[in-house]
DRENPA-3360 file (N, C-alpha, C; in nm, 2 decimals, always signed):
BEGIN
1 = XXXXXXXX = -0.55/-1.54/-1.61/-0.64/-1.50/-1.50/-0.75/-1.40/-1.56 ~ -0.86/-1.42/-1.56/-0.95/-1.35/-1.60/-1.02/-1.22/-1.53 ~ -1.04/-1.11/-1.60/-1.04/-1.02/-1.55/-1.12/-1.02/-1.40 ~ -1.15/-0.93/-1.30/-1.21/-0.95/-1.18/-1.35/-0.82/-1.16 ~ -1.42/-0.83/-1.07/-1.52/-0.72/-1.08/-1.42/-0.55/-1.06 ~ -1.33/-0.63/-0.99/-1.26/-0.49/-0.94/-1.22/-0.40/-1.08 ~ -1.17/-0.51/-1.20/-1.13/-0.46/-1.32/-1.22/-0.41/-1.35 ~ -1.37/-0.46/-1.41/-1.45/-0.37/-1.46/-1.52/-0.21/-1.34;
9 = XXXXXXXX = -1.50/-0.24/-1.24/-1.51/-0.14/-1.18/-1.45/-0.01/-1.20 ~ -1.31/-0.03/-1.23/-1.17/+0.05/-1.29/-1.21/+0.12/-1.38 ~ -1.28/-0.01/-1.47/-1.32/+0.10/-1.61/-1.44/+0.17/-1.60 ~ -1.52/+0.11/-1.52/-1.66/+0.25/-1.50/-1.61/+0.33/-1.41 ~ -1.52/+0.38/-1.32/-1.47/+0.48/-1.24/-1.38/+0.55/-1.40 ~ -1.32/+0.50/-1.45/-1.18/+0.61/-1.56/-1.34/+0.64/-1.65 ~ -1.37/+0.58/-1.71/-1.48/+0.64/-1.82/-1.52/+0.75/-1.76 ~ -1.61/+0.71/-1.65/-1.67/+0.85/-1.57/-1.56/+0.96/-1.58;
17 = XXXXXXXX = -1.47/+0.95/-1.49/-1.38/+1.06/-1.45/-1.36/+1.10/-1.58 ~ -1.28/+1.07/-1.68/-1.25/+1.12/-1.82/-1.37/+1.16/-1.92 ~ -1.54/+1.14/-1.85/-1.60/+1.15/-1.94/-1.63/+1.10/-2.07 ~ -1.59/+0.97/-2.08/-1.59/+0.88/-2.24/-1.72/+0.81/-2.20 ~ -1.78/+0.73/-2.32/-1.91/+0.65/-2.30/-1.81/+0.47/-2.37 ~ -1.79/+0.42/-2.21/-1.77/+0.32/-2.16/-1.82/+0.21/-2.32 ~ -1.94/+0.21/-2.37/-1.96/+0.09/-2.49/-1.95/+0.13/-2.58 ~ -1.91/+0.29/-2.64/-1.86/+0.35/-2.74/-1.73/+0.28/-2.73;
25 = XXXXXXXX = -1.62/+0.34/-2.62/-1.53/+0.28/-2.67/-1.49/+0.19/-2.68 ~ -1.54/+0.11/-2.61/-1.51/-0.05/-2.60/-1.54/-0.08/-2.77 ~ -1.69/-0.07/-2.78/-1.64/-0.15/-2.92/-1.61/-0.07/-3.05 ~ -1.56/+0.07/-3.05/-1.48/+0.12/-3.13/-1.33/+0.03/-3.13 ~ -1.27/+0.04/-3.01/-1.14/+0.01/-2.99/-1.12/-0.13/-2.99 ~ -1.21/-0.23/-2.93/-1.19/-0.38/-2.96/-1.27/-0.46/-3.01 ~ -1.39/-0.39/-3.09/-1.48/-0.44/-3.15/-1.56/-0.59/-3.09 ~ -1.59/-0.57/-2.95/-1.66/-0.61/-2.88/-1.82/-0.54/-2.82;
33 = XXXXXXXX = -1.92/-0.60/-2.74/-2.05/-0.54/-2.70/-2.03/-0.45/-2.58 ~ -1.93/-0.55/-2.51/-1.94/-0.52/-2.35/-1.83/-0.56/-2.31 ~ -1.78/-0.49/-2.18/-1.65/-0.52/-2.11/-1.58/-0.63/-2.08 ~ -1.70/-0.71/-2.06/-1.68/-0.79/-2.00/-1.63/-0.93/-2.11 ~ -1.63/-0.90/-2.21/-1.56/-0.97/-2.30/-1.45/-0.93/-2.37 ~ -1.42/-0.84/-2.29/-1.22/-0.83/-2.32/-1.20/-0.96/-2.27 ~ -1.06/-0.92/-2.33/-0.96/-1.02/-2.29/-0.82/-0.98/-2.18 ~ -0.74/-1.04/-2.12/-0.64/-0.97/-2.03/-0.58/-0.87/-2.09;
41 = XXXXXXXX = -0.53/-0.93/-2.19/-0.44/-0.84/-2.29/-0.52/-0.72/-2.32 ~ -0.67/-0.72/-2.35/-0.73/-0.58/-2.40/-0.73/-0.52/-2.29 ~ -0.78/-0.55/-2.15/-0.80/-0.45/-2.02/-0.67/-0.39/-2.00 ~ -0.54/-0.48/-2.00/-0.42/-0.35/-2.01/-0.46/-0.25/-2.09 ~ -0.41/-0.30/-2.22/-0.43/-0.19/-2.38/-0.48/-0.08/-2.24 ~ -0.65/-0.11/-2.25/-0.76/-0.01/-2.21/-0.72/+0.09/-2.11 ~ -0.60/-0.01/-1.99/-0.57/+0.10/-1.88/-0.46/+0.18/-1.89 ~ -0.42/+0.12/-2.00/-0.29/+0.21/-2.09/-0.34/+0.34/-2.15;
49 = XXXXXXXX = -0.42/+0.27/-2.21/-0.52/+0.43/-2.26/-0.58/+0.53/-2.17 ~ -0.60/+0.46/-2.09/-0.68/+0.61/-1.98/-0.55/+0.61/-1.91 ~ -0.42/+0.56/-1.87/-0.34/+0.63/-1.81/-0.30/+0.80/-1.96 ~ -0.25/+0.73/-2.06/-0.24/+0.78/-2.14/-0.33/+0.95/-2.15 ~ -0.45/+0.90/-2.12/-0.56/+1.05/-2.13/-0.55/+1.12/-1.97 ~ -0.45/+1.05/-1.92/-0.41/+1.15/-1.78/-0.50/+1.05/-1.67 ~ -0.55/+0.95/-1.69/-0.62/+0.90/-1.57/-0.51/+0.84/-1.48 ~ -0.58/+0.83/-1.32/-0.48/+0.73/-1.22/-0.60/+0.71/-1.14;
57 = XXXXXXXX = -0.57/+0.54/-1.05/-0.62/+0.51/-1.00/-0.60/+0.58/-0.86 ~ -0.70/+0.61/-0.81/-0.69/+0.72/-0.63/-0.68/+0.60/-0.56 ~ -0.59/+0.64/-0.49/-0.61/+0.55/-0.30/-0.65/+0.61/-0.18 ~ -0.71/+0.48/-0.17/-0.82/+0.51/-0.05/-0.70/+0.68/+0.08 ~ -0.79/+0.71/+0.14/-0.71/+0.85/+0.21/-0.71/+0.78/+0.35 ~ -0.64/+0.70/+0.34/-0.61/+0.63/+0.47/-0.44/+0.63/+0.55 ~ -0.44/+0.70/+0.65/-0.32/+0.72/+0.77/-0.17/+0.64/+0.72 ~ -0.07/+0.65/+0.80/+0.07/+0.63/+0.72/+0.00/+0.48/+0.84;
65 = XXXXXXXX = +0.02/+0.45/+0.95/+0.03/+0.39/+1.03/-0.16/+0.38/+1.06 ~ -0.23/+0.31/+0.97/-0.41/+0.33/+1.02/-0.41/+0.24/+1.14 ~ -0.34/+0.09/+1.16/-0.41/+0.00/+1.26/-0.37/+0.04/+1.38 ~ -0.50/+0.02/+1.44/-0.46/+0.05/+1.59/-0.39/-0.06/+1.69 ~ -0.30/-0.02/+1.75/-0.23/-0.07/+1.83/-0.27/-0.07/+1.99 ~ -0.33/-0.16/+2.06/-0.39/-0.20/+2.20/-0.25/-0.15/+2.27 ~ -0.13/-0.28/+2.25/-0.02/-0.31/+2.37/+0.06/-0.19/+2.38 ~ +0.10/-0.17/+2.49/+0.21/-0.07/+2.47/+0.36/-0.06/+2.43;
73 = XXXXXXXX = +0.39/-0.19/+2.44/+0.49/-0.22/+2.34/+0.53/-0.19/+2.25 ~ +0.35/-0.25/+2.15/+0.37/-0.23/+2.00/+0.32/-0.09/+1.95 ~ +0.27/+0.00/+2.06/+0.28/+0.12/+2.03/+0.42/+0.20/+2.04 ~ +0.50/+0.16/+2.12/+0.65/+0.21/+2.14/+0.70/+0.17/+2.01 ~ +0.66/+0.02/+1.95/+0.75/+0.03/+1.85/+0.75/+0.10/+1.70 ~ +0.57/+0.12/+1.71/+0.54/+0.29/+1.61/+0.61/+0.36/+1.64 ~ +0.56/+0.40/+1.75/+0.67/+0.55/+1.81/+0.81/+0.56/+1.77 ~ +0.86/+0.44/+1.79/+1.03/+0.40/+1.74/+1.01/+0.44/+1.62;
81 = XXXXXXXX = +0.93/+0.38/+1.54/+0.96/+0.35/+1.39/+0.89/+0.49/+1.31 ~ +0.83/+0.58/+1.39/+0.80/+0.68/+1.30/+0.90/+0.76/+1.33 ~ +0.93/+0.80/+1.48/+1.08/+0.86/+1.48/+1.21/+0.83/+1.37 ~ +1.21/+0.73/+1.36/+1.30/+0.69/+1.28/+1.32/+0.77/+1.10 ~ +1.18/+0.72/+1.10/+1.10/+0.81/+0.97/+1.12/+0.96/+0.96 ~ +1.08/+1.02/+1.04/+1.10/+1.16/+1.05/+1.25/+1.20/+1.04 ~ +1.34/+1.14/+1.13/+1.50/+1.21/+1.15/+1.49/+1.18/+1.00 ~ +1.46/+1.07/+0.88/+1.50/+1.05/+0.74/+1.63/+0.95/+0.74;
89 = XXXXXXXX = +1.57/+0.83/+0.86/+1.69/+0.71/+0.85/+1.60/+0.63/+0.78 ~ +1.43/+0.60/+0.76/+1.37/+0.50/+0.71/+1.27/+0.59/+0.61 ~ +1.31/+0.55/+0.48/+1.22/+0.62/+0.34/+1.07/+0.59/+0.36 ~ +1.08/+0.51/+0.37/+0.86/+0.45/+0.37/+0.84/+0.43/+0.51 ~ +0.77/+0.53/+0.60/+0.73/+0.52/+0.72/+0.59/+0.46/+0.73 ~ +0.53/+0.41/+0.62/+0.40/+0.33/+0.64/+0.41/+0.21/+0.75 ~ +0.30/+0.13/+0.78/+0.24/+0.03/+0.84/+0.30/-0.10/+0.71 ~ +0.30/-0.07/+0.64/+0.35/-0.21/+0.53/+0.47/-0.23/+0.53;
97 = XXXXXXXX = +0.56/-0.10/+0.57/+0.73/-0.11/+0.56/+0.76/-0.18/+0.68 ~ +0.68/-0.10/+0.78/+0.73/-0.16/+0.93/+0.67/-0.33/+0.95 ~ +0.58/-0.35/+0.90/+0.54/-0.54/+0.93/+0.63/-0.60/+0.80 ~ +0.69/-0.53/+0.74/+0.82/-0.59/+0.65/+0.92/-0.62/+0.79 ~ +0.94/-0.52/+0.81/+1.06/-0.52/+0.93/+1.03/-0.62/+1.06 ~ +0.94/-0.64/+1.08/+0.89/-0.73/+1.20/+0.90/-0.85/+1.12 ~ +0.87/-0.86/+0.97/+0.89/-1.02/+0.99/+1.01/-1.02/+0.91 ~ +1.10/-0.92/+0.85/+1.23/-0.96/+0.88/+1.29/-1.04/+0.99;
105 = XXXXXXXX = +1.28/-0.94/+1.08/+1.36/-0.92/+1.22/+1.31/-1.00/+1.33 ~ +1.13/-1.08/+1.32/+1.12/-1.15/+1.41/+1.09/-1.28/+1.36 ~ +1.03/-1.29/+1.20/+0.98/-1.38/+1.16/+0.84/-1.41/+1.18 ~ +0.76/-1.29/+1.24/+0.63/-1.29/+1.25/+0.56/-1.20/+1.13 ~ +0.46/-1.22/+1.11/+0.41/-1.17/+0.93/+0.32/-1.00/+0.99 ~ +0.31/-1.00/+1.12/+0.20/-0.90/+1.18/+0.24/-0.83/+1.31 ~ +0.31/-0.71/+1.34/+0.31/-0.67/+1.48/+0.22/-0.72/+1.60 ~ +0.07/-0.68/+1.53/-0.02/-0.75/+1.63/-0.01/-0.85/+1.71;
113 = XXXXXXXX = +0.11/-1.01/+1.59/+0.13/-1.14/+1.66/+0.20/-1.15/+1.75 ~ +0.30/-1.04/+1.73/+0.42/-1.04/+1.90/+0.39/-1.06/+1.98 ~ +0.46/-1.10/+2.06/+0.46/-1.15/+2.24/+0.56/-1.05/+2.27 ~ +0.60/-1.03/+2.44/+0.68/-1.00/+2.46/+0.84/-0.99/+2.42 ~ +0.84/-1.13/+2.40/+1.02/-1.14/+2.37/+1.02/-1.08/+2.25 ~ +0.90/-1.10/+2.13/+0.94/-1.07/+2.02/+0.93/-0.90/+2.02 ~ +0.85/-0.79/+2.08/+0.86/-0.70/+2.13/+0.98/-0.64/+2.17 ~ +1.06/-0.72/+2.29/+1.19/-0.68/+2.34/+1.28/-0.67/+2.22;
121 = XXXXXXXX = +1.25/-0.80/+2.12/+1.38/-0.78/+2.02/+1.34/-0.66/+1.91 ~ +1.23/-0.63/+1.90/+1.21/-0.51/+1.75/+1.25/-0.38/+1.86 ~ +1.21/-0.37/+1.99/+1.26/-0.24/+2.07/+1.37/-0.23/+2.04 ~ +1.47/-0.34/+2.08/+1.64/-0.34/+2.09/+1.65/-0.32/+1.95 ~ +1.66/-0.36/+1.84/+1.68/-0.33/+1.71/+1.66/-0.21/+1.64 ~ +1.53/-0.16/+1.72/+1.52/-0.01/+1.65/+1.62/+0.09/+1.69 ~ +1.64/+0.05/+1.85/+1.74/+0.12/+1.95/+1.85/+0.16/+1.93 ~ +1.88/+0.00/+1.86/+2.03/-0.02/+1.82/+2.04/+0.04/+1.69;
129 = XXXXXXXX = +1.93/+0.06/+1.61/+1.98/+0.13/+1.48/+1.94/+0.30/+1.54 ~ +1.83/+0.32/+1.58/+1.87/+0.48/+1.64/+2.00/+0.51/+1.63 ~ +2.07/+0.45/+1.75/+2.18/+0.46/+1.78/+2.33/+0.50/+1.68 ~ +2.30/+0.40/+1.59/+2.42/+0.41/+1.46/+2.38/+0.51/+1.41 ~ +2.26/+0.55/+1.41/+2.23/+0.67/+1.32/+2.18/+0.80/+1.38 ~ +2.26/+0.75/+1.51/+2.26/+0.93/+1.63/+2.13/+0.97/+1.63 ~ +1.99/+0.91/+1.67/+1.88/+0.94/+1.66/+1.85/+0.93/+1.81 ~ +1.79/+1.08/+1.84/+1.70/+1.03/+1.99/+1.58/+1.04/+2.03;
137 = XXX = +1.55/+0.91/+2.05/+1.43/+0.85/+2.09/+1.38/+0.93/+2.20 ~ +1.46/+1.01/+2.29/+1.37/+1.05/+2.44/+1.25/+1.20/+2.39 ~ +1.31/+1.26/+2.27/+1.24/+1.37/+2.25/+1.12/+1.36/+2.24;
% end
């Protein structure tokens, strides 16, 4: 698979941040003109190296739970699920862990897609694991 814009993007964001001149090193280190003629294998090398000089890629500063939730259902089942989170019965309280768990537990890929029944079943499930794990939901 050949590198993507996003890749070279990566490397004009690490150059900047670490202060290196992007075609110096390129063709010091792989005796190429331009980026864009690496190869797979060289863009690791390359992001091995800027991890190496202390760089990391930032994530965006976006909310544990960003999408918004209309129904009130599938807001209860946030509610469920960050409680959950907080007592320290569920390790990753994100939006990614919890639509893991919905399509565990409903076979739907997205909270959003629920209907009611599928709703009634992630309530009762969260309920029922509250429960085993002496967690209350009324606080």
């Amino acid at each position: 698979m050949p590198p993507t814009k996003a890749d070279y993007a990566k490397i004009n964001i690490a150059c900047k941040e670490l202060g290196l001149d992007k075609s110096q090193l390129i063709s010091d280190r792989y005796k190429v003109e331009s980026s864009k003629q690496l190869t797979v294998w060289q863009l690791a090398d390359l992001y091995k190296h800027f991890r190496n000089l202390g760089w990391r890629v930032k994530r965006s500063q976006t909310s544990k739970l960003s999408p918004k939730y209309d129904d009130a259902q599938h807001r209860k089942i946030v509610a469920m699920w960050i409680t959950l989170h907080k007592a320290g019965v569920i390790r990753n309280g994100s939006d990614r862990a919890l639509q893991a768990y919905v399509k565990r537990v409903v076979k739907i890929d997205n909270l959003k897609w629920c209907d009611g029944s599928d709703c009634y079943t992630l309530i009762e499930s969260l309920k029922s694991w509250g429960l085993r794990e002496d967690v209350d939901f009324d606080r």
